[in-house]
C-alpha positions as CSV (number, residue, x, y, z in Angstrom):
1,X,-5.1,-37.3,-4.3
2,X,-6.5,-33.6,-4.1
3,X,-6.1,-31.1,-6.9
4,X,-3.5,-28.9,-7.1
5,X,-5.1,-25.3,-7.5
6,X,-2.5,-22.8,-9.0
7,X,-4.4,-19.3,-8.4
8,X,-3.0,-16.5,-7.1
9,X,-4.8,-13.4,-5.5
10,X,-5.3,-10.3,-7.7
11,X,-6.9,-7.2,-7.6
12,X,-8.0,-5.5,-10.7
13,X,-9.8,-1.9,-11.1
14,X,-10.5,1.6,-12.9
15,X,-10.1,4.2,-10.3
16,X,-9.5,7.9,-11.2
17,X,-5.4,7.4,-10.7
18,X,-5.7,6.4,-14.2
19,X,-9.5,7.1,-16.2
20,X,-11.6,9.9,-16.3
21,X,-15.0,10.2,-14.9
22,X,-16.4,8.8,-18.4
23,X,-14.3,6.2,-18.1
24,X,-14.8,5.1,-14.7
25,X,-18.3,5.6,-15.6
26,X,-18.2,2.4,-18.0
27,X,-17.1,0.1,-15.3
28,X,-19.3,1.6,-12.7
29,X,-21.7,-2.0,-11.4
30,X,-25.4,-1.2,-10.1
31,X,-25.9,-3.3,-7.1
32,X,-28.0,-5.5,-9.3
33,X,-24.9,-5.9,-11.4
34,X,-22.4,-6.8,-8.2
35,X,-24.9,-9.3,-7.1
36,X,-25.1,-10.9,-10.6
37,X,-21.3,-11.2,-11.1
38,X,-20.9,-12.5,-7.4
39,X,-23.6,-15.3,-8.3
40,X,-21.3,-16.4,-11.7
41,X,-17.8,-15.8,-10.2
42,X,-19.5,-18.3,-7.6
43,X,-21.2,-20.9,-10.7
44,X,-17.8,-20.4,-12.2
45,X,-15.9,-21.9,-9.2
46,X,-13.9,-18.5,-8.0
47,X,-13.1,-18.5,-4.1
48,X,-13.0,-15.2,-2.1
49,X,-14.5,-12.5,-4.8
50,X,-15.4,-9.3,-3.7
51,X,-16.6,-6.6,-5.4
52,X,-16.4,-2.2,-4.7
53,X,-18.0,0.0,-7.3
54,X,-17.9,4.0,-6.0
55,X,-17.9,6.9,-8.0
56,X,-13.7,6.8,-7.9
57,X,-13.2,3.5,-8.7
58,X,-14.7,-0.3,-9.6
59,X,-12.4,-3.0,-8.2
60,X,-13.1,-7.1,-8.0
61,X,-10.1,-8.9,-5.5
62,X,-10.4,-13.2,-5.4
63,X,-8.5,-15.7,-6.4
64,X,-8.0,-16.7,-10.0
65,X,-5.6,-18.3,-12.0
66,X,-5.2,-15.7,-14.4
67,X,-6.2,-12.0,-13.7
68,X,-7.7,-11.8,-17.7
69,X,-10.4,-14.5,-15.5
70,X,-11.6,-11.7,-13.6
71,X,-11.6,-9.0,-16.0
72,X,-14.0,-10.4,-18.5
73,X,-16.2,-11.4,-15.9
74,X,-16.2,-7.1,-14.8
75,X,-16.4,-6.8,-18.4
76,X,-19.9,-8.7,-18.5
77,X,-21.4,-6.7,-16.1
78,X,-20.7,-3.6,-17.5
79,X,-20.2,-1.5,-20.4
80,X,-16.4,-1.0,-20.6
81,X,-14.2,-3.1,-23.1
82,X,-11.6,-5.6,-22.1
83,X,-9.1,-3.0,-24.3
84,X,-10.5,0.1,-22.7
85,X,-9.9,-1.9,-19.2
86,X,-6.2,-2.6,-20.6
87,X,-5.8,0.9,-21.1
88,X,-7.1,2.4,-17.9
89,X,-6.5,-0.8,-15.5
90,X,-4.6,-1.7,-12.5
91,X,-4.1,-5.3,-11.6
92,X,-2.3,-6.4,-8.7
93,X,-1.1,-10.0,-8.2
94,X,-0.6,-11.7,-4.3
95,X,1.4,-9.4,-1.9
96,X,0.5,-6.2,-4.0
97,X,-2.8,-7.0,-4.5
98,X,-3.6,-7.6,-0.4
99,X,-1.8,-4.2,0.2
100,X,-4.4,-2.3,-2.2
């Protein structure tokens, strides 16, 4: 019998709707950084991760079973705070999240 996989889609991110330049600046990923969370989302078992850091905004879409998944694993790439992301974030689940 195949496992049941309850994820959903999200999309979570810092963009300058809602954090400063500073900020945005603390979730920023070099492209050394993008590569290295793309190789543990992948360790980790996540399907369909992608990845956008620009000077307006840091964003990671994929599947996950809870949106928290994918926030600490932006949160080990870079310097921001799990808080400071709760503060500053956007997270979008399924439908909202493939519209973003």
């Amino acid at each position: 019998m195949q496992e049941v996989r309850q994820e959903h889609f999200y999309n979570i991110g810092v963009s300058y709707k809602k954090a400063d330049a500073n900020t945005r600046g603390k979730f920023s990923l070099s492209k050394e950084n993008q590569k290295s969370l793309l190789t543990l989302a992948k360790e980790k078992g996540f399907e369909g991760v992608f990845v956008l850091s620009t000077c307006n905004r840091t964003e990671i879409s994929g599947f996950a079973k809870r949106p928290c998944q994918l926030i600490e694993l932006l949160c080990e790439f870079c310097e921001g705070t799990i808080q400071e992301f709760a503060k500053f974030s956007n997270v979008f689940k399924d439908q909202e999240a493939i519209h973003q």
